[in-house]
N, C-alpha and C positions, 0 to 999 in steps of 0.2 A: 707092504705092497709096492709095487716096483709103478713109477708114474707114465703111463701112454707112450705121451709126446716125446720122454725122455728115454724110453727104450727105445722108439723107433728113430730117433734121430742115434740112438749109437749103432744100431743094427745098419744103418742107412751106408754108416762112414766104412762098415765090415763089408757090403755087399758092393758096393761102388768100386774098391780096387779089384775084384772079385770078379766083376763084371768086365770092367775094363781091359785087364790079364786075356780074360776069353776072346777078345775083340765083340763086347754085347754090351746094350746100353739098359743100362737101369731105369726100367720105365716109371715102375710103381713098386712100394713095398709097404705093407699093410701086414698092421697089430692089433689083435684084439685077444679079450679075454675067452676063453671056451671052458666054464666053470673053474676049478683050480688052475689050470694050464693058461698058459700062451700060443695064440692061434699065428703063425707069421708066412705069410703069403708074400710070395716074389712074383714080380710081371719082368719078365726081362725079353729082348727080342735084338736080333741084329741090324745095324743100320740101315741098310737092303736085302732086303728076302727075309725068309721064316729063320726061326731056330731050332734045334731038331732035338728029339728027346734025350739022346745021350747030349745034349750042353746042357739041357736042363738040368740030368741026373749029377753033373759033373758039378756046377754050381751049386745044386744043393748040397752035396760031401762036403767040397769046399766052406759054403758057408757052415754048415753045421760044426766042423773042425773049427773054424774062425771063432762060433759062439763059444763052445765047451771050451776050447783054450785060454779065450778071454773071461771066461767065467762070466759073460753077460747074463745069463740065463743056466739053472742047473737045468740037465739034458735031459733029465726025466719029467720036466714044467713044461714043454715047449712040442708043437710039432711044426715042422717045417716043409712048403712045397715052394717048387720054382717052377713056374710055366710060362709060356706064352700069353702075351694079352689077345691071342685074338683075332679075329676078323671083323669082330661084331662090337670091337670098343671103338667107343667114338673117339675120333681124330683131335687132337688139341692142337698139337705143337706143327711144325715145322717137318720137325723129323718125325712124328707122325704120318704124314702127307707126300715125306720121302720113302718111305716102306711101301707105299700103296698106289705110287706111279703106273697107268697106264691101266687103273680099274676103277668101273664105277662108280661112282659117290653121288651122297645124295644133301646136301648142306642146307642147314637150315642160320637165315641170317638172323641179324641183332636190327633191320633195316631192310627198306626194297631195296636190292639190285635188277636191274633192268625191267622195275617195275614190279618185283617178285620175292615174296619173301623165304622162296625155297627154289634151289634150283638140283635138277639132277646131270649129270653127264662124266665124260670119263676125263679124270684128271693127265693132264699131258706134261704140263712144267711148275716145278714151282720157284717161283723168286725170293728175293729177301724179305718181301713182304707181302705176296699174293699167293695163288694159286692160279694156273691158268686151264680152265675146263673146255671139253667140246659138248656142245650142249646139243638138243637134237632139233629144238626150237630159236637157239640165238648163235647158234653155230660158238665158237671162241670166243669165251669170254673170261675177264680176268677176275676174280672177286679178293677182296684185300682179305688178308688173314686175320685182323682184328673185327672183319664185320661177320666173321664166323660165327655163330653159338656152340654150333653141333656139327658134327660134318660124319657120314658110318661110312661103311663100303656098302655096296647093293649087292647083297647074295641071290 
């Protein structure tokens, strides 16, 4: 039996040039077992703006080519999608919060910021270490990116 951790850190190192090549960032890449098989889900999305379903389709050929050649996985153990993460996954990073410029968000902190341990409004900038929101109650405001917990878009 092939070990988690160690299949998904070689599938990682297959999808990352993969991604790159496309001009798309390797958001998330998840393995699990689905009875005898292998279940491997790709989150990948462009630096700014969506990704569209023929990159998706293109990425997965690719990776699937990438596994069977590398013999990581025989082809008939495994099924493979590549999607989008989304509108409705929560924001972590940086580049996160660069995809989602100019829409509202709604951030839940790790602390009060201006008294508050939730704030909503539309993200405008982000810096190297903040986020700068227009809020509708405290107009501009900056919130540091490490007092984030949570941060979604408001659908």
């Amino acid at each position: 039996m092939v070990d988690l951790d160690e299949l998904k850190a070689k599938l990682v190192l297959l999808a990352l040039p993969l991604c790159q090549k496309a001009g798309l960032d390797l958001i998330e890449l998840n393995v699990r077992r689905q009875g005898r098989d292998y279940a491997i889900e790709i989150l990948t999305d462009r630096p700014v703006g969506g990704i569209t379903m023929k990159e998706c389709t293109t990425v997965n050929r690719r990776m699937g080519e990438s596994i069977d050649a590398t013999a990581t996985l025989p082809a008939e153990e495994y099924t493979l999608e590549v999607s989008s993460p989304g509108l409705d996954r929560p924001l972590k990073t940086r580049k996160d919060f660069l995809r989602v410029v100019n829409l509202e968000i709604h951030f839940y902190l790790n602390g009060p910021w201006q008294g508050k341990h939730e704030h909503t409004g539309v993200l405008t900038e982000i810096t190297d270490s903040a986020v700068v929101v227009n809020t509708e109650k405290y107009g501009i405001i900056e919130i540091p990116i490490e007092n984030i917990v949570k941060a979604l878009v408001v659908l």
